[in-house]
N, CA and C of each residue as an Amber inpcrd file, in Angstrom:
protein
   522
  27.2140000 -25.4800000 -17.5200000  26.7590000 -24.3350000 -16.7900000
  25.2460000 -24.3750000 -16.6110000  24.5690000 -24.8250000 -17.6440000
  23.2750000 -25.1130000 -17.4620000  22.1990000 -23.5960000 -17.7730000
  21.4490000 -23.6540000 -16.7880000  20.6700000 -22.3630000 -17.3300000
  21.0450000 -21.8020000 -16.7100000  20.8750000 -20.3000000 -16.6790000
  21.2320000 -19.0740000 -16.0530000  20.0890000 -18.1760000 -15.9790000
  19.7950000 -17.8900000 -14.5060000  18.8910000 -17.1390000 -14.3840000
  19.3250000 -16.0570000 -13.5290000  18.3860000 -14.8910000 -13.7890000
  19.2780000 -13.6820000 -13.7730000  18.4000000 -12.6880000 -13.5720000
  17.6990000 -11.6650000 -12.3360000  16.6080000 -11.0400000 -12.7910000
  17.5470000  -9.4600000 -13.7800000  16.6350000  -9.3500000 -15.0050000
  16.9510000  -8.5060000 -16.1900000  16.8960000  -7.4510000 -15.5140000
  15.6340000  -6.9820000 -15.1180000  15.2800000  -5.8400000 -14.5190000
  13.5540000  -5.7810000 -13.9600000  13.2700000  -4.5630000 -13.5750000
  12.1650000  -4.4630000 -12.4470000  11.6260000  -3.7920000 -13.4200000
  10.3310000  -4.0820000 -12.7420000   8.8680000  -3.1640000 -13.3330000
   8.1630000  -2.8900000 -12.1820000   7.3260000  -1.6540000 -12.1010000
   6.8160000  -1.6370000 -11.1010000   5.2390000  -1.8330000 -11.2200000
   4.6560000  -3.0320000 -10.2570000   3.5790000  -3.8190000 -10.4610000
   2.3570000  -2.6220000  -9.3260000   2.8210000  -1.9470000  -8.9140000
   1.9590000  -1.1250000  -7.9050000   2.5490000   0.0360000  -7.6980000
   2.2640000   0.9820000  -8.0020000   2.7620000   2.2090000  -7.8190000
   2.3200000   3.0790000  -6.1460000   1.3860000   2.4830000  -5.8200000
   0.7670000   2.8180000  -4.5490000   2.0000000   2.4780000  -3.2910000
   2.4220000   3.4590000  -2.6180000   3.6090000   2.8300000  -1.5220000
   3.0790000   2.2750000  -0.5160000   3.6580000   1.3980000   0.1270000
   3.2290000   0.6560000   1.4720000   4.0460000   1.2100000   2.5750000
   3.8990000   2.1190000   3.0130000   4.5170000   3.4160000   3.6670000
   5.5310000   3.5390000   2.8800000   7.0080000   3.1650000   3.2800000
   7.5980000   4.0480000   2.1060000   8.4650000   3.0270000   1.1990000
   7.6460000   1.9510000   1.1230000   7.9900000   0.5750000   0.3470000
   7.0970000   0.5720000  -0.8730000   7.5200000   0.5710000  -1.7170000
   6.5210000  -0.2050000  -3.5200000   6.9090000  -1.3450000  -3.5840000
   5.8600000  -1.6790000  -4.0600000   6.0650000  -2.5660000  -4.8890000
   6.4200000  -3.6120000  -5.7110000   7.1650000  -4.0740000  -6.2460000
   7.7520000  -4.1780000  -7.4480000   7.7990000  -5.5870000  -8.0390000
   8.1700000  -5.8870000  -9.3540000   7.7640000  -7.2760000  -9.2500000
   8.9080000  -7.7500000 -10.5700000   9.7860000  -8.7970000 -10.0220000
  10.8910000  -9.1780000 -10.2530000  10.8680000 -10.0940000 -11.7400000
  11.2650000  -9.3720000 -12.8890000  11.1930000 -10.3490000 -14.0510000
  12.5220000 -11.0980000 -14.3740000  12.3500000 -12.4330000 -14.4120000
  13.5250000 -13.0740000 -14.3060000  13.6610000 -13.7010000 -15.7260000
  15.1050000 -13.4440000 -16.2750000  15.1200000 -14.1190000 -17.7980000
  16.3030000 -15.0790000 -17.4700000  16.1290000 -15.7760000 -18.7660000
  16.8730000 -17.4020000 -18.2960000  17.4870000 -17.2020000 -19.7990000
  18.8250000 -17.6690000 -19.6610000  19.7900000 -18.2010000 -20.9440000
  19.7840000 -19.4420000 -20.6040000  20.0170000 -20.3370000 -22.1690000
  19.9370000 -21.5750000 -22.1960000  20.0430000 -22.2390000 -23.3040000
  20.7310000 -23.1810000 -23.6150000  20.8080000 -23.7630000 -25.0160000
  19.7100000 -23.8250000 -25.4740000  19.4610000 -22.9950000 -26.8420000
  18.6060000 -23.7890000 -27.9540000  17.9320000 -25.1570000 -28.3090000
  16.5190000 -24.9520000 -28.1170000  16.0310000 -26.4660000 -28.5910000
  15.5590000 -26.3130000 -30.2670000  15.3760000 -27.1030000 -31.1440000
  14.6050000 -26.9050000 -32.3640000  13.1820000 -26.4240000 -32.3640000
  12.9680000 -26.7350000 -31.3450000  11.3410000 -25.9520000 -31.4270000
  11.3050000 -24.8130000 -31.2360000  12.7140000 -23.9080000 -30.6760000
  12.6750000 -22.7300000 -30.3380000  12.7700000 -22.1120000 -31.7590000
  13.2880000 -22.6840000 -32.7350000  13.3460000 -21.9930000 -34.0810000
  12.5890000 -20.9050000 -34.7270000  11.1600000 -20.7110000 -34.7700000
  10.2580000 -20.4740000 -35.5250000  10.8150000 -18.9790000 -34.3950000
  10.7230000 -18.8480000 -32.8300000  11.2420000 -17.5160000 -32.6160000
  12.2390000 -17.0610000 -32.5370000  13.8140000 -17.9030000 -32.7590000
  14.6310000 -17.4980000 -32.8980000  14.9950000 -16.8540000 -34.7270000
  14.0700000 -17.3150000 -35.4250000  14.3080000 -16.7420000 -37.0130000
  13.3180000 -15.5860000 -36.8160000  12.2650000 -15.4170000 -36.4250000
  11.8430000 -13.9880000 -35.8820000  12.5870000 -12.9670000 -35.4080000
  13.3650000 -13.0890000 -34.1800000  14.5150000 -12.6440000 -34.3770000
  15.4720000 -11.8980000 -35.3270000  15.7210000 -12.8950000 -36.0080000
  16.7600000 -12.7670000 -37.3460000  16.0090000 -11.9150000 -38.1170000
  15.0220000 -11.8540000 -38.0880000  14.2440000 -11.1960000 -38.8380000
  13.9580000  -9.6850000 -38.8060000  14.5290000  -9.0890000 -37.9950000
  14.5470000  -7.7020000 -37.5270000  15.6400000  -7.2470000 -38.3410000
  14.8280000  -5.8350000 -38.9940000  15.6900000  -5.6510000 -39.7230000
  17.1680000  -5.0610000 -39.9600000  17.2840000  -4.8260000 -38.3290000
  18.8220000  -4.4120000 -38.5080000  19.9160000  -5.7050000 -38.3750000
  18.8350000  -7.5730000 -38.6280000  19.7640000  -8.3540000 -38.7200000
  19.7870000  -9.2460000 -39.8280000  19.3320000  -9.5020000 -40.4000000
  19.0940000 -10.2970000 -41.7920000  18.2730000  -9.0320000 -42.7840000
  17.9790000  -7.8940000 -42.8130000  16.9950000  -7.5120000 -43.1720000
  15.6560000  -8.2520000 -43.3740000  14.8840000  -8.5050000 -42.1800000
  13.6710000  -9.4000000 -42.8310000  13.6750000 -10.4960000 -43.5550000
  14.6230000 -10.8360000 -44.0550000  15.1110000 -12.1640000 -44.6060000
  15.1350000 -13.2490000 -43.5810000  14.9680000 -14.4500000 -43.6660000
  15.2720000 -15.8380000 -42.5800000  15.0140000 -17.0840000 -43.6750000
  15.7500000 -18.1470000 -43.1920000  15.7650000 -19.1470000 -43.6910000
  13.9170000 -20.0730000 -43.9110000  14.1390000 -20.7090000 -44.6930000
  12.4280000 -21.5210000 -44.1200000  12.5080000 -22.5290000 -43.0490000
  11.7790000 -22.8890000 -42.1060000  11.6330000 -23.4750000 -40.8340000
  12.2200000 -24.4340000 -41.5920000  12.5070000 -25.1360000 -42.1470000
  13.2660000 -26.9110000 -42.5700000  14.2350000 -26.6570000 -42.3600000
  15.2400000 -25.7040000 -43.7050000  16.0940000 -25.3470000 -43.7080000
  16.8600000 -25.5910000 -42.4060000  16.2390000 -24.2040000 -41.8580000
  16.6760000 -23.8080000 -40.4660000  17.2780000 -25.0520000 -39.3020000
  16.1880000 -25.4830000 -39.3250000  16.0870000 -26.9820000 -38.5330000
  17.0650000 -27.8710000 -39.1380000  17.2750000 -28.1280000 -40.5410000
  18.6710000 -28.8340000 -41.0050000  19.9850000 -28.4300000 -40.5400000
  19.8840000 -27.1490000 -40.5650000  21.1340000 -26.5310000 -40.0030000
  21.4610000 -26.5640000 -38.7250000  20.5240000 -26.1870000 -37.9280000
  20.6380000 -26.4650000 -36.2050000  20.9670000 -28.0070000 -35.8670000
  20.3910000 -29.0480000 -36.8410000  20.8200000 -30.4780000 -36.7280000
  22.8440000 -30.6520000 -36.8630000  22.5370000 -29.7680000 -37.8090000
  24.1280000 -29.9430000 -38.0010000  24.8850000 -29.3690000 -36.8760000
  24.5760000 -28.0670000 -36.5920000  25.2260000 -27.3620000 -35.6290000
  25.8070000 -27.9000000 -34.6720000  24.3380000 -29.1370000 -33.6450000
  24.6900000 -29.7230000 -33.0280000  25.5510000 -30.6390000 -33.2500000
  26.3720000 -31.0160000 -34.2250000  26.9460000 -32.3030000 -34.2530000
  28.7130000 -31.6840000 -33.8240000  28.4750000 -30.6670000 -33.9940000
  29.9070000 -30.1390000 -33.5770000  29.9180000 -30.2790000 -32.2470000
  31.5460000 -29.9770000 -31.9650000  31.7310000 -30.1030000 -30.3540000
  31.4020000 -28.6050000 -30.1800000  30.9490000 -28.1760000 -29.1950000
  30.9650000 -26.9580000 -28.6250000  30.4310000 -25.6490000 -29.1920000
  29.5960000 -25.9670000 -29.9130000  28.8680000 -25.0290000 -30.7340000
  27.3730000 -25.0270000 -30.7630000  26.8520000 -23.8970000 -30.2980000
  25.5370000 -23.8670000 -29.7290000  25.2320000 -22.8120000 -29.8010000
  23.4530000 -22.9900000 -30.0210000  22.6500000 -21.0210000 -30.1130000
  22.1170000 -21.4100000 -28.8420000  22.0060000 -19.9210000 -28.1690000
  21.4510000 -19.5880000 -26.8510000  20.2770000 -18.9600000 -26.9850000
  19.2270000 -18.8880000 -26.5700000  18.3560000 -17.8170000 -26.5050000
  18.0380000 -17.7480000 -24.9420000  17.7660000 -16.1150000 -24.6670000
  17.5550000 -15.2730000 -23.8840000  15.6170000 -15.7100000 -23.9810000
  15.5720000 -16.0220000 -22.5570000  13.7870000 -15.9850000 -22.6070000
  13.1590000 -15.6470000 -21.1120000  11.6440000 -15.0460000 -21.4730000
  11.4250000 -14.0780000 -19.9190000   9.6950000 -14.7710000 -20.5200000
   8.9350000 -15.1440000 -19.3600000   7.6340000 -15.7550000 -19.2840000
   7.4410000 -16.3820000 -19.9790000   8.5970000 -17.3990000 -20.8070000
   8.1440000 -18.0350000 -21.7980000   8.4090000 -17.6380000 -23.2360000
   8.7750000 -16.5730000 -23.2860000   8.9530000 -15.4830000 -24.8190000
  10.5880000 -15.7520000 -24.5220000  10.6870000 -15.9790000 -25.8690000
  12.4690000 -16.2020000 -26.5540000  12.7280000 -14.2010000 -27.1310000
  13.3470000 -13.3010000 -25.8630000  13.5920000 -11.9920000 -26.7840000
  15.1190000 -11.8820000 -27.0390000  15.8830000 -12.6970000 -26.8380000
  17.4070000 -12.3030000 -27.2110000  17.8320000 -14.1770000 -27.9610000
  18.6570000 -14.2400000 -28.2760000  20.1770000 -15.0520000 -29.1190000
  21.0250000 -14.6560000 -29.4330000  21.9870000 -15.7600000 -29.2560000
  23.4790000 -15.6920000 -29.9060000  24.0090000 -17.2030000 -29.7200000
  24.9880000 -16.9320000 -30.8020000  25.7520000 -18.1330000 -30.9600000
  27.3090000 -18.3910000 -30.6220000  27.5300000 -19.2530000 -29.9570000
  28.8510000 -19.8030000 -29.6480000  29.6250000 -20.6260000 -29.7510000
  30.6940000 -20.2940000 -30.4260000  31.7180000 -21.7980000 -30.6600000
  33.1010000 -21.2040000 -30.0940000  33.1180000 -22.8290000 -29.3550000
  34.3340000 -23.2720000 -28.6150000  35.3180000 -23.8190000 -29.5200000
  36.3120000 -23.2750000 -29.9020000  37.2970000 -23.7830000 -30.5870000
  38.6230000 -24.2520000 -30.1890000  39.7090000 -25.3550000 -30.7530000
  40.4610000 -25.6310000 -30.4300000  41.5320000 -25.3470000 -30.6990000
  42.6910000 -24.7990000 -30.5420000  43.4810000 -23.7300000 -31.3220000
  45.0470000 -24.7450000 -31.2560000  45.7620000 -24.7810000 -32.1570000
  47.3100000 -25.3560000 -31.9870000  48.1580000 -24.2990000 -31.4160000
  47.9490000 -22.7750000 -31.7940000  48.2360000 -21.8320000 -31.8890000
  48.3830000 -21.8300000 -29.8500000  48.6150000 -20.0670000 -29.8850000
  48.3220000 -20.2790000 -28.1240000  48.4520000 -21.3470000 -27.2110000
  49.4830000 -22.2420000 -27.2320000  49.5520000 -23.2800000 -26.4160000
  48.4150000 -24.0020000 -26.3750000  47.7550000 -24.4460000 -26.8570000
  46.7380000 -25.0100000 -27.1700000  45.1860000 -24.7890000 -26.5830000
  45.1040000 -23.4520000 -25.8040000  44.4910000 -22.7420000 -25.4470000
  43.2370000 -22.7010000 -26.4960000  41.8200000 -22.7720000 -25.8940000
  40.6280000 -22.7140000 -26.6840000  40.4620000 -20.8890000 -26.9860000
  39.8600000 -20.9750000 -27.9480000  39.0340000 -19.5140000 -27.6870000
  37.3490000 -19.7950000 -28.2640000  37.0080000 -18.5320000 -27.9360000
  35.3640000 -18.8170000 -28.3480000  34.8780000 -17.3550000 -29.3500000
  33.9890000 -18.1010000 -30.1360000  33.4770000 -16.9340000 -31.0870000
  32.4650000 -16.9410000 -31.0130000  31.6750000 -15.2230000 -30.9140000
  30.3930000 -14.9640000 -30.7660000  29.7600000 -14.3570000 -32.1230000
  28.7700000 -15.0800000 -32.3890000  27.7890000 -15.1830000 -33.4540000
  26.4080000 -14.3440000 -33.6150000  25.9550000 -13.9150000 -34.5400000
  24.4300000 -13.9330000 -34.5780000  23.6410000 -13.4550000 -33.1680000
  24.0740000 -12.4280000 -32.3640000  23.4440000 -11.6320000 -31.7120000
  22.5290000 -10.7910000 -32.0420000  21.2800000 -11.1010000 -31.2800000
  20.1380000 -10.4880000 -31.4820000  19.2580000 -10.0860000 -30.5680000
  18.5930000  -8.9620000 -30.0320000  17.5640000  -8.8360000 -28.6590000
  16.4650000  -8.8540000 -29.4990000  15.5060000  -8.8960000 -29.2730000
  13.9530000  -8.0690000 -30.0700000  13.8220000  -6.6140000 -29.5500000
  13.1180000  -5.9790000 -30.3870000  13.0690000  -4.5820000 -30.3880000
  12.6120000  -3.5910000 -28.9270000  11.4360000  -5.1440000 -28.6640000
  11.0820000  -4.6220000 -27.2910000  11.4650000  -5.0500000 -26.2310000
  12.6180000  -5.2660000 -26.3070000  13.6490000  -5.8000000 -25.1150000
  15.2300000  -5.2180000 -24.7660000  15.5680000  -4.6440000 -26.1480000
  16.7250000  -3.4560000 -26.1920000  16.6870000  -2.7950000 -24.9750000
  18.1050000  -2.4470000 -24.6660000  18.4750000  -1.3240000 -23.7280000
  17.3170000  -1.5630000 -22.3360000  17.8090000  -2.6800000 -22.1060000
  16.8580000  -3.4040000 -20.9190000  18.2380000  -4.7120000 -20.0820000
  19.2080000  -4.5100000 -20.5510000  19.7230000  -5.3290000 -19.6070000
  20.1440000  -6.9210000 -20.5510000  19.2380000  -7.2410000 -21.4690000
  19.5780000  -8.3550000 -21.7670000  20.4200000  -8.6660000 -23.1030000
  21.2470000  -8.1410000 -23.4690000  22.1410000  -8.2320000 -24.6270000
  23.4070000  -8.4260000 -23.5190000  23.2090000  -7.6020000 -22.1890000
  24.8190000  -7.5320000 -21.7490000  24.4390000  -8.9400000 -20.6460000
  23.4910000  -9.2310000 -20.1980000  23.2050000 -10.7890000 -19.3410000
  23.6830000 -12.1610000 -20.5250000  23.3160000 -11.6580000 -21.7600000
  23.3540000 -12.6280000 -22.7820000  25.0820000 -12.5980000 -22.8150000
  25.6910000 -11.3340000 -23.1300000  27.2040000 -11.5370000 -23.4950000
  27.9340000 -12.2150000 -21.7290000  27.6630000 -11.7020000 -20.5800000
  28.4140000 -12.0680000 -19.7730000  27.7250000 -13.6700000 -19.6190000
  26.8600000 -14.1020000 -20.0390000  26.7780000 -15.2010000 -19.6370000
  27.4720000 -16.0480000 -20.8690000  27.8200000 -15.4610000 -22.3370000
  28.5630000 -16.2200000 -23.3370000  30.2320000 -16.6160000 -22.4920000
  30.5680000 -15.0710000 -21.7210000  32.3940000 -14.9600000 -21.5910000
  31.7850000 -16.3360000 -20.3270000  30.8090000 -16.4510000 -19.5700000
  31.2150000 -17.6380000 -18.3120000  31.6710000 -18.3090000 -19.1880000
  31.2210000 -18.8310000 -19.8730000  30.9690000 -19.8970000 -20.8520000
  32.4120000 -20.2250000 -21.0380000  33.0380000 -19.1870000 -21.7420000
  34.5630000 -19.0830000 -22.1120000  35.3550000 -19.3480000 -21.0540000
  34.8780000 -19.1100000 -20.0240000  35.9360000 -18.8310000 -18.5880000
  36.0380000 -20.3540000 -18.2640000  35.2010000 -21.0460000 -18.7340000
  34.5400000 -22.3650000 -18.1860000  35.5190000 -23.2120000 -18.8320000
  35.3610000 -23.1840000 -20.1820000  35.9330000 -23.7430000 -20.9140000
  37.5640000 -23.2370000 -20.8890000  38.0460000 -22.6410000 -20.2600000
  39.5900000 -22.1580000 -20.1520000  39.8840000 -21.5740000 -21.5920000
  38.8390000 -20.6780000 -22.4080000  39.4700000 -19.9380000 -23.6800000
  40.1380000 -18.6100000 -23.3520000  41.3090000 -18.8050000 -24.3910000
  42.2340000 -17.4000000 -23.6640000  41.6930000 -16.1110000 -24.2110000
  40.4980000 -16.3700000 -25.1610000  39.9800000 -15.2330000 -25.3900000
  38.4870000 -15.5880000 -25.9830000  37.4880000 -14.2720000 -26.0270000
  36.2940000 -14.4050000 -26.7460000  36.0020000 -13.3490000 -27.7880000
  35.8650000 -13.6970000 -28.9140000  35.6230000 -12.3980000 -29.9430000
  34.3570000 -12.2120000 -30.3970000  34.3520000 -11.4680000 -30.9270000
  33.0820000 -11.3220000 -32.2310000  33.1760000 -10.1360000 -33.2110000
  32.3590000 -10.0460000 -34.0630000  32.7260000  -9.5520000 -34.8160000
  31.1510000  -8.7720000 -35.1230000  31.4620000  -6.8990000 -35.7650000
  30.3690000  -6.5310000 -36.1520000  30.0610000  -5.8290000 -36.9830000
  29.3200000  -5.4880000 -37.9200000  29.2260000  -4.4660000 -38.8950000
  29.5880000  -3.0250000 -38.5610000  30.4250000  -2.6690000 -39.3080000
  31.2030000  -1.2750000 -39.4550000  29.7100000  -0.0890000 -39.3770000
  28.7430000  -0.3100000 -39.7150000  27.7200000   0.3610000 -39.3980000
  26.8530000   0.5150000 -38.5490000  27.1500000  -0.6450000 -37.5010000
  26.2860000  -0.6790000 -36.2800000  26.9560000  -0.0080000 -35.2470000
  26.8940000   1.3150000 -35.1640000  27.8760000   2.3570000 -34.1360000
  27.4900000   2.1850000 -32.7920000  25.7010000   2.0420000 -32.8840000
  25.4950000   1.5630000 -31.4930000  25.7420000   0.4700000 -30.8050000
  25.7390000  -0.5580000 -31.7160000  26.3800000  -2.2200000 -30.9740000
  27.9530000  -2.2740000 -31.1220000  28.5540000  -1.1340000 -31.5910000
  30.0630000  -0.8750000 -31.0050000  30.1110000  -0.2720000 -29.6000000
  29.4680000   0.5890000 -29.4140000  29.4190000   1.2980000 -28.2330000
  28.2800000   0.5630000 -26.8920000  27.6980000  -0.5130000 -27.3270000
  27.6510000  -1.3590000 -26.4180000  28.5590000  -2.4460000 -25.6490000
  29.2100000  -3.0250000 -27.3180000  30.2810000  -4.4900000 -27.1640000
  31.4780000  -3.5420000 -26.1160000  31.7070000  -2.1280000 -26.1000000
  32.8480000  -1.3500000 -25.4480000  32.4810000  -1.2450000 -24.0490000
  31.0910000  -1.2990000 -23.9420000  30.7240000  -0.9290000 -22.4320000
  30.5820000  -2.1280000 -21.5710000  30.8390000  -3.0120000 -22.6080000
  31.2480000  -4.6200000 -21.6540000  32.1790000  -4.9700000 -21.4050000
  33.4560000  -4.0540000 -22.2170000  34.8780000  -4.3020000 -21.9610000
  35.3860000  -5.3930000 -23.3470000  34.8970000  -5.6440000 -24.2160000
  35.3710000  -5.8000000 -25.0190000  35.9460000  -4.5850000 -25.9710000
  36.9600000  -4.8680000 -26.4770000  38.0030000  -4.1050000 -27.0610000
  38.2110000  -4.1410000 -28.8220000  38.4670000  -3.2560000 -29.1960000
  38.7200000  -3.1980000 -30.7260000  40.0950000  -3.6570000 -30.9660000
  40.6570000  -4.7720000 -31.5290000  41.3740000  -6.4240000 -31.1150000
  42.8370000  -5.5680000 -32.3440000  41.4940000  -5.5700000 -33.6080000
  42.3820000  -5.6750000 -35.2800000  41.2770000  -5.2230000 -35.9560000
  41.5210000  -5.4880000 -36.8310000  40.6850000  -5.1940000 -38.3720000
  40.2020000  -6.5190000 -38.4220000  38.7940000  -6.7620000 -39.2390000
  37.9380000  -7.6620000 -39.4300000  37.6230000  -7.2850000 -41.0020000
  38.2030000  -8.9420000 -41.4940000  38.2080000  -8.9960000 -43.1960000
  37.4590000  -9.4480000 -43.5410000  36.7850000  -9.2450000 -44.5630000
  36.0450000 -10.2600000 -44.9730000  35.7550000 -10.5970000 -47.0480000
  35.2260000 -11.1730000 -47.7220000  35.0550000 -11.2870000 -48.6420000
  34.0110000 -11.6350000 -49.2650000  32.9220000 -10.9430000 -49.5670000
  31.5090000 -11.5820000 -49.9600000  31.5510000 -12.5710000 -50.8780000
  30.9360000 -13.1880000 -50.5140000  30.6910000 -14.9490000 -51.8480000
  29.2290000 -15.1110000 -52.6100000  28.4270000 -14.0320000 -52.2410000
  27.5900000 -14.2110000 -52.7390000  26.7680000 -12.8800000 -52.9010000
């Protein structure tokens, strides 16, 4: 699919009308696979505290892990970026299922906007550009999963048409 560009939304660069025309000046954000150098702002990111609490891995770490990531088939972080600034991610894996006629599905990961980019358009450019993704790949479905306390990123994931599926289990290990 490649990159995806998408204008997020408008700002207005002149408020002065040109008879009864403004202005305006078109900010365009781009999704796109993750490079390793993008790291240092995608753990910034993570770093907000309604997602790691301020916690993040150390840049090596991090970078070990994204090495690995890549070695899978179909599993990749995206970040959301506008003039150069990385303000959104998420992660996606394409899976292969025996189940469902052998039908893929895809799971969504580690969604994140920055603070000053919320409720601007780019969490829902980021998710519809994850489901192309899915559509692409012929998965008969895309999930994700979210904390029972994030009422507002329920009532976002709903206004995209994703649906409350089942119950989501889990078991802390640490």
């Amino acid at each position: 699919m490649g990159a995806y560009y998408a204008p997020a939304r408008f700002r207005a660069a002149d408020s002065r009308p040109y008879g009864s025309i403004s202005f305006y000046e078109v900010i365009v954000m781009t999704i796109r696979p993750a490079d390793e150098q993008d790291l240092p702002e995608i753990l910034a990111l993570y770093a907000e505290p309604d997602m790691d609490v301020g916690e993040t891995l150390p840049l090596s770490d991090a970078a070990a892990i994204f090495r690995k990531m890549a070695s899978y088939p179909d599993y990749n972080v995206y970040v959301a970026e506008e003039d150069g600034e990385i303000i959104g991610t998420f992660a996606l894996a394409i899976m292969d299922n025996l189940a469902h006629m052998g039908k893929k599905s895809g799971l969504i990961e580690d969604v994140v906007v920055s603070r000053d980019h919320r409720r601007q358009s780019v969490g829902k450019r980021m998710m519809e550009y994850a489901v192309e993704l899915c559509k692409e790949k012929s998965c008969y479905k895309v999930a994700l999963s979210s904390n029972i306390k994030r009422e507002s990123a329920h009532e976002f994931y709903k206004s995209l048409e994703f649906k409350i599926h089942g119950y989501s289990f889990l078991i802390e290990l640490d």
